[in-house]
HTML snippet that shows the backbone in 3Dmol.js (N, CA, C, O; Angstrom):
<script src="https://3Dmol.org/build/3Dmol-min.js"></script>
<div id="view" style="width:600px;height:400px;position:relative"></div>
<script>
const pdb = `
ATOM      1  N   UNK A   1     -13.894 -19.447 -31.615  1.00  0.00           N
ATOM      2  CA  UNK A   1     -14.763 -18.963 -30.565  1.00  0.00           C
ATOM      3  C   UNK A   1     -15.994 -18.327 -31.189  1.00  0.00           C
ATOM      4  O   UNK A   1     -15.845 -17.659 -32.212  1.00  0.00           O
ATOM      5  N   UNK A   2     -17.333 -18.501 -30.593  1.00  0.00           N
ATOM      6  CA  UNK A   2     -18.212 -17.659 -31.021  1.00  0.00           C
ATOM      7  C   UNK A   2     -18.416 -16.829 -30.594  1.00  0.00           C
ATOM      8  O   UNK A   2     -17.840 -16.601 -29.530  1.00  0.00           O
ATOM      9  N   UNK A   3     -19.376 -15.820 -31.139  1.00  0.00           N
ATOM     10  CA  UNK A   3     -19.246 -14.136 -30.995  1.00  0.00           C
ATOM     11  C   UNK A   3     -20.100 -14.008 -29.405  1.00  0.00           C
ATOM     12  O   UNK A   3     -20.277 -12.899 -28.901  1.00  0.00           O
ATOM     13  N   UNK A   4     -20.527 -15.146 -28.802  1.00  0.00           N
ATOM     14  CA  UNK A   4     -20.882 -14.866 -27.364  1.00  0.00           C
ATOM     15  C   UNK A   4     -19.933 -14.846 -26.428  1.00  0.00           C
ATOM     16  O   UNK A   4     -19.809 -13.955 -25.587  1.00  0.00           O
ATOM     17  N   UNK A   5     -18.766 -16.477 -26.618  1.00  0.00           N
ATOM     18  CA  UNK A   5     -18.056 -16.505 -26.021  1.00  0.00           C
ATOM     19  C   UNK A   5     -16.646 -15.606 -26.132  1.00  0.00           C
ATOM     20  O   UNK A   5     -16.095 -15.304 -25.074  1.00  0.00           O
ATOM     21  N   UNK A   6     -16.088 -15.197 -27.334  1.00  0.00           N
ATOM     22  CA  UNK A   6     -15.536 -13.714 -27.713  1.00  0.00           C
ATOM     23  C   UNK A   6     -16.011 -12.540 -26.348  1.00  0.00           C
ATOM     24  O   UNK A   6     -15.207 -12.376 -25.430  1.00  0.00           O
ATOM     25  N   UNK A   7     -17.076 -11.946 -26.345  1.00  0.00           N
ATOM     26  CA  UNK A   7     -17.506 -11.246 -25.784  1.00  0.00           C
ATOM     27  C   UNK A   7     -17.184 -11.125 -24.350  1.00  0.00           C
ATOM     28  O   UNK A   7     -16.620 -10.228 -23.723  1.00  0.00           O
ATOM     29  N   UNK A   8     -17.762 -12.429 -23.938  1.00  0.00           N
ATOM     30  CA  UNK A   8     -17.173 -12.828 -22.524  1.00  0.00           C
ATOM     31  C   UNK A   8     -15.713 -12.627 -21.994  1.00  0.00           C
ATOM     32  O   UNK A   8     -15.471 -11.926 -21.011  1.00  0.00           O
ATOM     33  N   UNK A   9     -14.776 -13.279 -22.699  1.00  0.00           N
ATOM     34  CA  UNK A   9     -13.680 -13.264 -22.647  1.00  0.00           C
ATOM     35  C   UNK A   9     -12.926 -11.638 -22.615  1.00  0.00           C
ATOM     36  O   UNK A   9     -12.011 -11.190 -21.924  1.00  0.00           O
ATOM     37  N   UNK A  10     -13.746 -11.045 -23.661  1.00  0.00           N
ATOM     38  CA  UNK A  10     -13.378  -9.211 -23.951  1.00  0.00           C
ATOM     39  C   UNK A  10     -13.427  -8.875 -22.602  1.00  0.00           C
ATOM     40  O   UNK A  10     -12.559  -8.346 -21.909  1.00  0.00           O
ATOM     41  N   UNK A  11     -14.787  -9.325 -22.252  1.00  0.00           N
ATOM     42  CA  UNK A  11     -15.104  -7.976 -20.794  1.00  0.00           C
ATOM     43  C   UNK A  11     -14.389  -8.512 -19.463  1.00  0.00           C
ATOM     44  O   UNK A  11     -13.970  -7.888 -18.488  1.00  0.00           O
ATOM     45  N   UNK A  12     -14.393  -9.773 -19.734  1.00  0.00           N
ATOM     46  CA  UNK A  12     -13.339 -10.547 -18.408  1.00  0.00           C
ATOM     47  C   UNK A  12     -11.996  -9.915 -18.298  1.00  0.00           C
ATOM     48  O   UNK A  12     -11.568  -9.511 -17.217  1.00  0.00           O
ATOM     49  N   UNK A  13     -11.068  -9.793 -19.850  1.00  0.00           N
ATOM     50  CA  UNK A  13      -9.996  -9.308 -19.648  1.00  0.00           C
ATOM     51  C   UNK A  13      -9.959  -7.639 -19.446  1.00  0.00           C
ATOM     52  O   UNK A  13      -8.909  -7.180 -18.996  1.00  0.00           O
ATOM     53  N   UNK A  14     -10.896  -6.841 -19.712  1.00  0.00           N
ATOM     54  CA  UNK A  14     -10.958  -5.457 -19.733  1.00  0.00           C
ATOM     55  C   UNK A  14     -11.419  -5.435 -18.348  1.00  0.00           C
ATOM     56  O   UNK A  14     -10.910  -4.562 -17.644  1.00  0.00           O
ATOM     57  N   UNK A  15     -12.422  -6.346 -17.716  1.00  0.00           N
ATOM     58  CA  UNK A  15     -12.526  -6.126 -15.969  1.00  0.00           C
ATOM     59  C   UNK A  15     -11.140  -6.380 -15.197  1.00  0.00           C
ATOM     60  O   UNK A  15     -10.851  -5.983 -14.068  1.00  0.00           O
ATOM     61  N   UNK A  16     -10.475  -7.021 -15.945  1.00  0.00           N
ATOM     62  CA  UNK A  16      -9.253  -7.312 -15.016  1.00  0.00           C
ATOM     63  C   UNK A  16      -8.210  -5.969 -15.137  1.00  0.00           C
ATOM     64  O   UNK A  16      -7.331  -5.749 -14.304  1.00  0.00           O
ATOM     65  N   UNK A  17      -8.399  -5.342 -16.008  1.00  0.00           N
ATOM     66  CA  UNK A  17      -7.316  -4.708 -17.077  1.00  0.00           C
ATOM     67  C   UNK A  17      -7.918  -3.427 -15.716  1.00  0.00           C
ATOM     68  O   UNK A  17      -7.117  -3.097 -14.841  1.00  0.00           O
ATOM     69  N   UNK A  18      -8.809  -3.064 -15.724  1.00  0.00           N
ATOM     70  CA  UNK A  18      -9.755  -1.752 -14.659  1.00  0.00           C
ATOM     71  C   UNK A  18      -9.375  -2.059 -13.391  1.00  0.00           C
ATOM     72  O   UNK A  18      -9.029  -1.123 -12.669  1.00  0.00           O
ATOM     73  N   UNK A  19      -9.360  -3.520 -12.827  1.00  0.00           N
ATOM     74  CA  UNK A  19      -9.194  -3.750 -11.723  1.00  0.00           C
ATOM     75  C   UNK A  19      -7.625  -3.636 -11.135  1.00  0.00           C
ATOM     76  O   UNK A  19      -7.250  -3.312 -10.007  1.00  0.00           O
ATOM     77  N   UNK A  20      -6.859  -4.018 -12.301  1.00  0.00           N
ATOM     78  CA  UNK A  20      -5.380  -3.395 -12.176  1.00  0.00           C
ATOM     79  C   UNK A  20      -4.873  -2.345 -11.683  1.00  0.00           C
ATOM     80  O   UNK A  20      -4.008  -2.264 -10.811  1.00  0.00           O
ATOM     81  N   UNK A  21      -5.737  -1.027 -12.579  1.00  0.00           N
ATOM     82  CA  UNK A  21      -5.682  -0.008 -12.831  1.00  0.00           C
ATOM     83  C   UNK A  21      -5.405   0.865 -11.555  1.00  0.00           C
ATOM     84  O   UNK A  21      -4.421   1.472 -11.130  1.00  0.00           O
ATOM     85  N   UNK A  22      -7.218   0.587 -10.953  1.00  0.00           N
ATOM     86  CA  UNK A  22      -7.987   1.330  -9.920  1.00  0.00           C
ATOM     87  C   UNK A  22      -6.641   0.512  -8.896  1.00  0.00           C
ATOM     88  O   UNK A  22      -6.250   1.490  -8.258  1.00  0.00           O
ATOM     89  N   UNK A  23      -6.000  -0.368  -8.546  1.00  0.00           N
ATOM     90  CA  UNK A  23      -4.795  -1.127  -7.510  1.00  0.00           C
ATOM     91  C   UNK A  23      -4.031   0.128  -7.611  1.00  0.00           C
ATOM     92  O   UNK A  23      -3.990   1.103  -6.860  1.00  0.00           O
ATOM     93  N   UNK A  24      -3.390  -0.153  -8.805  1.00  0.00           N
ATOM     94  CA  UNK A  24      -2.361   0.875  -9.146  1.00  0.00           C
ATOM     95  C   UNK A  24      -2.839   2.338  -8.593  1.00  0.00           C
ATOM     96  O   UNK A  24      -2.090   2.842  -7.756  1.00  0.00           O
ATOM     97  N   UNK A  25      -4.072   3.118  -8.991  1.00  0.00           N
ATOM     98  CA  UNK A  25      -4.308   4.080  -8.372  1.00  0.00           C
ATOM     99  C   UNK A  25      -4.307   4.567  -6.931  1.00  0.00           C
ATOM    100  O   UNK A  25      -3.987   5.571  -6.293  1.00  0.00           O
ATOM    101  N   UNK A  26      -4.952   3.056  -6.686  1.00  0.00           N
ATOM    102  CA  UNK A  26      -4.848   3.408  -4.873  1.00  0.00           C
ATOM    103  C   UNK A  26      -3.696   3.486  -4.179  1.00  0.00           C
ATOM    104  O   UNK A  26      -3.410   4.406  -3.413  1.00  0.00           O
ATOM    105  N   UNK A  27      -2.905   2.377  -4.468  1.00  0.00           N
ATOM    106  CA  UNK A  27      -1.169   2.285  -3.871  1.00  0.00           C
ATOM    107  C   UNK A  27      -0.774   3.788  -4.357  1.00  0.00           C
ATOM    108  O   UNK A  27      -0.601   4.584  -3.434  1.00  0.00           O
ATOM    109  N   UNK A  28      -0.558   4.428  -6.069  1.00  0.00           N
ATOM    110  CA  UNK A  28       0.163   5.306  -5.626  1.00  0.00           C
ATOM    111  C   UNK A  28      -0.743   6.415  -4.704  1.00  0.00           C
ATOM    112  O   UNK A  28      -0.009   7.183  -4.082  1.00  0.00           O
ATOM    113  N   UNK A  29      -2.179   6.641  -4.501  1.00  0.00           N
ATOM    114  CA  UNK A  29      -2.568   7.664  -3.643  1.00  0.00           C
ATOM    115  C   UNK A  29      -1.683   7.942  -2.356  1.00  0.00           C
ATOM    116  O   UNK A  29      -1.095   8.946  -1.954  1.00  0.00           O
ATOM    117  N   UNK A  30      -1.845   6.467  -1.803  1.00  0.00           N
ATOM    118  CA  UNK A  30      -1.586   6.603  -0.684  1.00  0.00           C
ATOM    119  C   UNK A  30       0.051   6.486  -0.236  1.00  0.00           C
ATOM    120  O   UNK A  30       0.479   6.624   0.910  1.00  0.00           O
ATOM    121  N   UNK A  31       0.820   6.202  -1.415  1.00  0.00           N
ATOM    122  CA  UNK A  31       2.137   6.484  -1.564  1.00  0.00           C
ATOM    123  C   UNK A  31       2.343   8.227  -1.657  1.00  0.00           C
ATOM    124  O   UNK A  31       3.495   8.595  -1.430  1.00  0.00           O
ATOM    125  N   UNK A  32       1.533   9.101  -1.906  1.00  0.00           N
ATOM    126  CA  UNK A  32       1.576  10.427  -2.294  1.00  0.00           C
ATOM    127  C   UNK A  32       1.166  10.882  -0.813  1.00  0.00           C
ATOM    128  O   UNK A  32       1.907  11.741  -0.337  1.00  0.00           O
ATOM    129  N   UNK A  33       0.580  10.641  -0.367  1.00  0.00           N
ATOM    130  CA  UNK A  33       0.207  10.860   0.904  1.00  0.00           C
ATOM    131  C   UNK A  33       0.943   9.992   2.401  1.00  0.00           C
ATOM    132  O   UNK A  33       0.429   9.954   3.518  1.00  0.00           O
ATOM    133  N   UNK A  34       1.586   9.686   2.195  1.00  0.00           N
ATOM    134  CA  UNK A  34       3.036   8.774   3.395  1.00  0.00           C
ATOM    135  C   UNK A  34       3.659  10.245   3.514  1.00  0.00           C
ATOM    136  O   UNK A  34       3.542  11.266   2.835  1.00  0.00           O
ATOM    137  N   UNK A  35       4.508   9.845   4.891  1.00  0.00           N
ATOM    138  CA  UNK A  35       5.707  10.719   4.636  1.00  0.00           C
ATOM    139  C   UNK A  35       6.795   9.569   4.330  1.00  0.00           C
ATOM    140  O   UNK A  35       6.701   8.359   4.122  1.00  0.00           O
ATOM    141  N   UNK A  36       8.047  10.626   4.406  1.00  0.00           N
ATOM    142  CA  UNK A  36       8.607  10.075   3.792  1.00  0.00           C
ATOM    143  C   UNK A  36       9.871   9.113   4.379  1.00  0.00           C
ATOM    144  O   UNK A  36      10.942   8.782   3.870  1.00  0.00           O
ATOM    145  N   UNK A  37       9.433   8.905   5.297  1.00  0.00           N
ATOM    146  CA  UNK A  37      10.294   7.448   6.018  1.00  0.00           C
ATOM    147  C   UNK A  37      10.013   6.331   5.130  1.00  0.00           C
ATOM    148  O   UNK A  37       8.844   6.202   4.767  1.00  0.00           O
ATOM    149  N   UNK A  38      11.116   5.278   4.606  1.00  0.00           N
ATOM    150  CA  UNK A  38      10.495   4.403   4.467  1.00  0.00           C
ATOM    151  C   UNK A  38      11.745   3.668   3.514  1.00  0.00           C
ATOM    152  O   UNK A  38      12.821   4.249   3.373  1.00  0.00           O
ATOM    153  N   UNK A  39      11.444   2.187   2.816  1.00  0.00           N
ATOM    154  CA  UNK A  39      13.013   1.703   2.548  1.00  0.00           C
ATOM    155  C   UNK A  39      13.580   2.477   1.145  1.00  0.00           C
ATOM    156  O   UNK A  39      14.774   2.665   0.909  1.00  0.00           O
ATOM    157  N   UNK A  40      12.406   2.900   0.229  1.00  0.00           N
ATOM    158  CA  UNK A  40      13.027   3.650  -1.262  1.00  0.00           C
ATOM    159  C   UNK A  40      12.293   5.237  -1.027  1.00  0.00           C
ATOM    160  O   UNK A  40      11.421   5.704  -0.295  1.00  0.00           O
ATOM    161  N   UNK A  41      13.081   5.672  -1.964  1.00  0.00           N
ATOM    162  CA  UNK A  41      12.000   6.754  -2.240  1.00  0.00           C
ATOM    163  C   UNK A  41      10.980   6.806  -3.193  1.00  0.00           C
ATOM    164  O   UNK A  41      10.858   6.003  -4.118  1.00  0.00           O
ATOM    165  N   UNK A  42      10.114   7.930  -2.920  1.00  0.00           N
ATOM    166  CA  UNK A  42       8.944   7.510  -3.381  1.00  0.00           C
ATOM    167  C   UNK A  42       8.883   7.683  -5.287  1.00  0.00           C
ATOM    168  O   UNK A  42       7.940   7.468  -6.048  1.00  0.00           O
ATOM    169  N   UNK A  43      10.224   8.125  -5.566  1.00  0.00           N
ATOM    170  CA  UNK A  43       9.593   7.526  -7.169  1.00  0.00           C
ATOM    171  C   UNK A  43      10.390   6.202  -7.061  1.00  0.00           C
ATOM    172  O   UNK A  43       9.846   5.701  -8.045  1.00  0.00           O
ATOM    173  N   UNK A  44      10.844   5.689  -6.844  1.00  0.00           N
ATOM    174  CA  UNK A  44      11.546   4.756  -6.765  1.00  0.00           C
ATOM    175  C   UNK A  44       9.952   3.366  -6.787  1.00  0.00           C
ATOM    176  O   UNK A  44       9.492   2.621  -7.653  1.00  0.00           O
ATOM    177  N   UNK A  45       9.649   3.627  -5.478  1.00  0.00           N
ATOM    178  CA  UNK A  45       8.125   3.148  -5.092  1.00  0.00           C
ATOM    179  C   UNK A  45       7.126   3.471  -6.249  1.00  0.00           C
ATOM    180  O   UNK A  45       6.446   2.493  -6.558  1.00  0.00           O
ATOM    181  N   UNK A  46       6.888   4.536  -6.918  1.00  0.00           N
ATOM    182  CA  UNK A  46       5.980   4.685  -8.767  1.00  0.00           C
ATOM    183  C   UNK A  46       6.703   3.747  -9.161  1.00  0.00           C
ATOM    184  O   UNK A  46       6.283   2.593  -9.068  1.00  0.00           O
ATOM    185  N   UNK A  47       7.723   3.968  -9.594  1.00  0.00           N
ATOM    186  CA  UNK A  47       7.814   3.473 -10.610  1.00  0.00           C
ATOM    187  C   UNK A  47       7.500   1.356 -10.685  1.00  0.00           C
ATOM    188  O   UNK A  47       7.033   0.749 -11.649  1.00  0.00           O
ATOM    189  N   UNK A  48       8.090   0.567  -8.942  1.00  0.00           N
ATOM    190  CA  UNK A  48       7.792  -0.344  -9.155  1.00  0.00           C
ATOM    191  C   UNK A  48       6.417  -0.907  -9.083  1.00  0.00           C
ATOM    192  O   UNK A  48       6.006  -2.025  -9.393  1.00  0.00           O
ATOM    193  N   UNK A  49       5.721   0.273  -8.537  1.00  0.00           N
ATOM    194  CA  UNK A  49       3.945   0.048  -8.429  1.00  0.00           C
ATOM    195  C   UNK A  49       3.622   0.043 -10.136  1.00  0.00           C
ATOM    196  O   UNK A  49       2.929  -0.826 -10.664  1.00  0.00           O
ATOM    197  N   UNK A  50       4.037   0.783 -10.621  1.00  0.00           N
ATOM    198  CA  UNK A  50       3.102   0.741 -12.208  1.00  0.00           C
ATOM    199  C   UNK A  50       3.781  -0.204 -13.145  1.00  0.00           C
ATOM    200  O   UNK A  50       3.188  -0.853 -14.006  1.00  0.00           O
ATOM    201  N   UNK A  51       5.272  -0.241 -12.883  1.00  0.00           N
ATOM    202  CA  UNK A  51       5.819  -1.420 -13.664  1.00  0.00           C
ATOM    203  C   UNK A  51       6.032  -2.851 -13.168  1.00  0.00           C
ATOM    204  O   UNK A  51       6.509  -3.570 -14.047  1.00  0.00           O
ATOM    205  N   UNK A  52       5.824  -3.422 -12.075  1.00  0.00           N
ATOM    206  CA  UNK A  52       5.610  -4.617 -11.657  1.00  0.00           C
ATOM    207  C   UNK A  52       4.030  -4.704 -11.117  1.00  0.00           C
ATOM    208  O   UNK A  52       3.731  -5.145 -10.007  1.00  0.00           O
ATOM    209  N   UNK A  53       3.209  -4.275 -11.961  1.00  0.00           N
ATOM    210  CA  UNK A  53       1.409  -4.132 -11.128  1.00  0.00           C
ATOM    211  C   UNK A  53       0.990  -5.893 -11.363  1.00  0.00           C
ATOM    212  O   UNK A  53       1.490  -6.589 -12.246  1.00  0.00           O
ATOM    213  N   UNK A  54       0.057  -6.327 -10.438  1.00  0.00           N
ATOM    214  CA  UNK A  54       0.021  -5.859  -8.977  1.00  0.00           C
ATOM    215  C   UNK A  54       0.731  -6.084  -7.974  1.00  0.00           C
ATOM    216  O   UNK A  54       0.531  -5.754  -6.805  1.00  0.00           O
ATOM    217  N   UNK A  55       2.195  -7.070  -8.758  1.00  0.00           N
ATOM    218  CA  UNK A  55       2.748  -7.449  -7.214  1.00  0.00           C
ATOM    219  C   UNK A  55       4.238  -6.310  -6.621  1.00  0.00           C
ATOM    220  O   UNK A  55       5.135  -6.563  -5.816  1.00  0.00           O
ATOM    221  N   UNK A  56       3.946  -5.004  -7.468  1.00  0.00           N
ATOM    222  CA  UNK A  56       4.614  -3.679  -6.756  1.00  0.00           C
ATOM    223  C   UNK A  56       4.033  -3.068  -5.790  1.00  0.00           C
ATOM    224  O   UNK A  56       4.391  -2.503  -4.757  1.00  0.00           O
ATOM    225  N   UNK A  57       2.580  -3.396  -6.589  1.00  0.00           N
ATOM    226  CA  UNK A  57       1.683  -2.390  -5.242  1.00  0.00           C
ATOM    227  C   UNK A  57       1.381  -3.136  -4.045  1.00  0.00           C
ATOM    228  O   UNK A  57       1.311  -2.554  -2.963  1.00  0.00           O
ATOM    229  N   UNK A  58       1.161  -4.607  -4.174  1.00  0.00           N
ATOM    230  CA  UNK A  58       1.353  -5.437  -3.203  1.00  0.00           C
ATOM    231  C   UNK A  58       2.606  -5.683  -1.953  1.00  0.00           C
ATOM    232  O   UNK A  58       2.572  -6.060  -0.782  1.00  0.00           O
ATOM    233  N   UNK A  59       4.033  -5.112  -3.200  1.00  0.00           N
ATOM    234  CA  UNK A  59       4.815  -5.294  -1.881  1.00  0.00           C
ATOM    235  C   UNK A  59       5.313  -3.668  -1.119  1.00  0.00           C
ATOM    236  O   UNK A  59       6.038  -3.524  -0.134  1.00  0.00           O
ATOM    237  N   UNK A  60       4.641  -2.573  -1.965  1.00  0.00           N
ATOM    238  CA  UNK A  60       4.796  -1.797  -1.212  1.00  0.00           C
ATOM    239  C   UNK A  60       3.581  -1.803  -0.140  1.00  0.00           C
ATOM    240  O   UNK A  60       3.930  -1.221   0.887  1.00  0.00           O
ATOM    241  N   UNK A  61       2.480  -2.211  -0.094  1.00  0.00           N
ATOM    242  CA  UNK A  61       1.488  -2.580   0.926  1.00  0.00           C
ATOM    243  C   UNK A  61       1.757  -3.274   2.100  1.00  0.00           C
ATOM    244  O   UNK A  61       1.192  -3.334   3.192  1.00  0.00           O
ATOM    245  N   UNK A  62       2.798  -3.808   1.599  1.00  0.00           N
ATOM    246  CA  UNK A  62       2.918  -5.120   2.601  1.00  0.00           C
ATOM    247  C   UNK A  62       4.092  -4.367   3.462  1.00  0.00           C
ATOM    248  O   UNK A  62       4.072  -4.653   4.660  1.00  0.00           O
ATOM    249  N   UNK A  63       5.142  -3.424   3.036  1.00  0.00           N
ATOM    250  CA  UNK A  63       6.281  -2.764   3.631  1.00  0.00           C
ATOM    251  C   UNK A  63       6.016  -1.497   4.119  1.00  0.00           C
ATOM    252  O   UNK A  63       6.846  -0.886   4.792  1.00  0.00           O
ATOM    253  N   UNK A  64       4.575  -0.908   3.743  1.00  0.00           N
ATOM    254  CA  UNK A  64       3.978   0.114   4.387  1.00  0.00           C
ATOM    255  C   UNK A  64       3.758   0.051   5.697  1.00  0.00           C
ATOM    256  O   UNK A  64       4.219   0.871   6.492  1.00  0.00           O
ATOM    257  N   UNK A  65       3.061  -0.895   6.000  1.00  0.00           N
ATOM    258  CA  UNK A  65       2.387  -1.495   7.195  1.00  0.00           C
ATOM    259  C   UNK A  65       3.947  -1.629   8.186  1.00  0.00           C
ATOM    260  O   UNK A  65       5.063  -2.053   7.884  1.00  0.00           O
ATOM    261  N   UNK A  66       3.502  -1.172   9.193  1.00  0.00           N
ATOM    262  CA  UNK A  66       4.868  -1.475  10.541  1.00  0.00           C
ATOM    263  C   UNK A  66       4.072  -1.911  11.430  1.00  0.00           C
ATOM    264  O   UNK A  66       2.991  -1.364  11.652  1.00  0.00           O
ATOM    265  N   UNK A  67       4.592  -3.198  12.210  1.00  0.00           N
ATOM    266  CA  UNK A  67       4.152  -4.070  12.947  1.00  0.00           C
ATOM    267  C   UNK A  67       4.991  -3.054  14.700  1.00  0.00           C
ATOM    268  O   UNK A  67       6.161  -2.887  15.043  1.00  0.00           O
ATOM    269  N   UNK A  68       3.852  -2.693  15.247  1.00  0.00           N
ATOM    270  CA  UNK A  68       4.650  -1.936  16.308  1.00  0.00           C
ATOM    271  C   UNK A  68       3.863  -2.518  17.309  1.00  0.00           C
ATOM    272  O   UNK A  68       3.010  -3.391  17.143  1.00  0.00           O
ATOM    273  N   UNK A  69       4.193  -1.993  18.342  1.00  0.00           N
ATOM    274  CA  UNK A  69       3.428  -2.319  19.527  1.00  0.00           C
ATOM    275  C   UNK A  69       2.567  -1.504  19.973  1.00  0.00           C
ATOM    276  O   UNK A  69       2.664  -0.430  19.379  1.00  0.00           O
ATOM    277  N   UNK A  70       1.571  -1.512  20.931  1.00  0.00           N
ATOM    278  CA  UNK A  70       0.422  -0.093  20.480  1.00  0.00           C
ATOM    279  C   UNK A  70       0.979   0.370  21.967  1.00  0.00           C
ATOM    280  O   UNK A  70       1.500  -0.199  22.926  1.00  0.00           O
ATOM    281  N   UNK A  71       0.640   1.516  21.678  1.00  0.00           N
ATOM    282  CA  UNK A  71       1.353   2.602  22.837  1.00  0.00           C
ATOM    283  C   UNK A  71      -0.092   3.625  23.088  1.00  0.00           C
ATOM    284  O   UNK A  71      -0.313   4.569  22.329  1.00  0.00           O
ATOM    285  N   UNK A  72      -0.907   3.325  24.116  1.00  0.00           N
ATOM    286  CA  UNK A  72      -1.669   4.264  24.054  1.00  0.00           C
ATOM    287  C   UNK A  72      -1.885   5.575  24.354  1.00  0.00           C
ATOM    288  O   UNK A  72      -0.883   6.134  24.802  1.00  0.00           O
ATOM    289  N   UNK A  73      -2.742   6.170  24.267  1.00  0.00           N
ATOM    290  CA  UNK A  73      -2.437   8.041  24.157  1.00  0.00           C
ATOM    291  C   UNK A  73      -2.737   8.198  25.570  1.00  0.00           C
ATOM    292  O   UNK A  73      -3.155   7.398  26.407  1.00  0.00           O
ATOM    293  N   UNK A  74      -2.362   9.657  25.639  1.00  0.00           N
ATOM    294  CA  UNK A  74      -2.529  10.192  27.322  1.00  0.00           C
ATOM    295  C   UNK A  74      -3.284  11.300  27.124  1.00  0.00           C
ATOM    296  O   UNK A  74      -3.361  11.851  26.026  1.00  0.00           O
ATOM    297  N   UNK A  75      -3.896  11.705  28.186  1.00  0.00           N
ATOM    298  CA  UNK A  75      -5.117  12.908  28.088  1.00  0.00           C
ATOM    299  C   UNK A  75      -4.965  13.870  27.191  1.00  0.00           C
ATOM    300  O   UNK A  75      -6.006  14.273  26.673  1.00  0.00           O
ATOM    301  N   UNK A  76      -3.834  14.418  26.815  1.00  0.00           N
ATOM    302  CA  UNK A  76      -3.271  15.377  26.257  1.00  0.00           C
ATOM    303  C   UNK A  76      -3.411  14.832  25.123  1.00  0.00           C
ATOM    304  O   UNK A  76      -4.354  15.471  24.657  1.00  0.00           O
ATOM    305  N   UNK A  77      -3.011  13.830  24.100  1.00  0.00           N
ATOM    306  CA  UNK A  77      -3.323  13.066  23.045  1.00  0.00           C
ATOM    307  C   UNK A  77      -2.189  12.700  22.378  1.00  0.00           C
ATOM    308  O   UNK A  77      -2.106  12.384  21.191  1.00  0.00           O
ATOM    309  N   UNK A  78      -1.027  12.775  23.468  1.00  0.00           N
ATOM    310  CA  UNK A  78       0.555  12.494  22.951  1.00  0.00           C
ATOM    311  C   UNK A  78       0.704  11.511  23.234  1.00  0.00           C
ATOM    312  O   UNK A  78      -0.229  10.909  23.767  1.00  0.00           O
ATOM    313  N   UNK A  79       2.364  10.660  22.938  1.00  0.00           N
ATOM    314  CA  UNK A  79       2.291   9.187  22.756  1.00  0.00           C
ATOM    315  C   UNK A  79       3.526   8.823  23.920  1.00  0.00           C
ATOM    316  O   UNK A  79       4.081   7.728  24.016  1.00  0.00           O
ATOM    317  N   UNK A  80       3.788   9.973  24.729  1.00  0.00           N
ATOM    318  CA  UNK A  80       4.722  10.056  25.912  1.00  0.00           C
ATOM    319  C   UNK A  80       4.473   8.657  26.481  1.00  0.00           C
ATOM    320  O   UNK A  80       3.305   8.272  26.528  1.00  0.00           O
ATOM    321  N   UNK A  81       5.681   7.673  27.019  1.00  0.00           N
ATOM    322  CA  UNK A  81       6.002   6.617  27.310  1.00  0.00           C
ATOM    323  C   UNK A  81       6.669   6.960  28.738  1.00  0.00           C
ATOM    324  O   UNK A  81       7.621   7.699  28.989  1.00  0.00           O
ATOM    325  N   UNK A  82       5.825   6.149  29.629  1.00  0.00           N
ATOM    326  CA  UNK A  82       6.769   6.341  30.983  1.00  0.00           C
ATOM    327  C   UNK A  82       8.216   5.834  30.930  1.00  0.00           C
ATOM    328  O   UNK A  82       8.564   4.749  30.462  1.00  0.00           O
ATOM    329  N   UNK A  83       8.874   6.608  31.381  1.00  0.00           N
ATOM    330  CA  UNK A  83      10.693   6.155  31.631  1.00  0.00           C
ATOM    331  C   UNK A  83      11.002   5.051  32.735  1.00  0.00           C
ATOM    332  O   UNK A  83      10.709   5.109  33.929  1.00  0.00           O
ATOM    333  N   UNK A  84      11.531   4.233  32.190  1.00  0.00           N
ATOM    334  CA  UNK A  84      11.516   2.696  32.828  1.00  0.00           C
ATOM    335  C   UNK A  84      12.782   3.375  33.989  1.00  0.00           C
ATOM    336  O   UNK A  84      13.721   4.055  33.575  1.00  0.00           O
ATOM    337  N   UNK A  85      12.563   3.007  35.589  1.00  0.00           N
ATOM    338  CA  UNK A  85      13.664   3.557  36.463  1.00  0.00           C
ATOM    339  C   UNK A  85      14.492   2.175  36.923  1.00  0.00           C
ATOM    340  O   UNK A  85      14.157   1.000  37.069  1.00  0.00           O
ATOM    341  N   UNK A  86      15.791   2.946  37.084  1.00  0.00           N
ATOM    342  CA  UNK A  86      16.937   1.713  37.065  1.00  0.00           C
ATOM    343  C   UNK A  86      16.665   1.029  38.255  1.00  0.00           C
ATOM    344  O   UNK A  86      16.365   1.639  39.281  1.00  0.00           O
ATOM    345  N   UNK A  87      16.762  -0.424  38.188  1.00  0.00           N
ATOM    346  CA  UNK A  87      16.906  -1.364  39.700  1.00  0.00           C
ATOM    347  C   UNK A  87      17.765  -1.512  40.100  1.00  0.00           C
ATOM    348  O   UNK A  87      18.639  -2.143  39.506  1.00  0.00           O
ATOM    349  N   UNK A  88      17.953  -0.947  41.433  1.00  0.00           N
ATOM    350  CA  UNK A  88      18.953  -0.625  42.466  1.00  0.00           C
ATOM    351  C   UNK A  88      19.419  -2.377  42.876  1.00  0.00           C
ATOM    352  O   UNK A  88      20.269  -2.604  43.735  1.00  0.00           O
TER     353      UNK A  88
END
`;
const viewer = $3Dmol.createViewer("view");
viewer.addModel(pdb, "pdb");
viewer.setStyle({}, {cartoon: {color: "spectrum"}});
viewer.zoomTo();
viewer.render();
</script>
C-alpha cells in the first residue's frame, strides 16, 4: 500500500472505531437513565452493550422501545382510562 492509501484506510478504521464508541456511549446513557423495568438488569444490559458493540446496543434499542397503544392524556395530565361497563 502506499503512504496515501495507508492513510485512508487509518482514518476510515479510526472513524469507525469513534463511531462505535459515541453508539456505545449513547445506549449506555440512556440505559442509566430507564427505570428499571425491563428483561435484564441493567449491568447485565453494560455489559452486553460494550461487549457485543454494536449489535448489544442495537438489541437493547430495539427491546427498549414498547409497542403500546397510545392512550391519551386528560386535562389533569394523567393517563386514567375509562372503565369499560358490563353488557347486560
Amino acid at each position: 500500500m502506499t503512504g496515501l492509501a495507508a492513510a485512508v484506510v487509518l482514518v476510515a478504521v479510526l472513524l469507525g472505531v469513534l463511531l462505535a464508541v459515541a453508539f456505545d456511549m449513547f445506549c449506555l446513557v440512556r440505559l442509566v437513565a430507564r427505570d428499571d423495568r425491563g428483561f435484564l438488569p441493567k449491568l447485565a444490559w453494560a455489559v452486553a452493550i460494550v461487549c457485543i458493540s454494536p449489535f448489544g446496543g442495537l438489541v437493547y434499542l430495539l427491546s427498549a422501545t414498547r409497542l403500546t397503544r397510545y392512550a391519551p392524556r386528560l386535562e389533569d395530565g394523567s393517563l386514567r382510562r375509562p372503565r369499560l361497563r358490563a353488557l347486560r
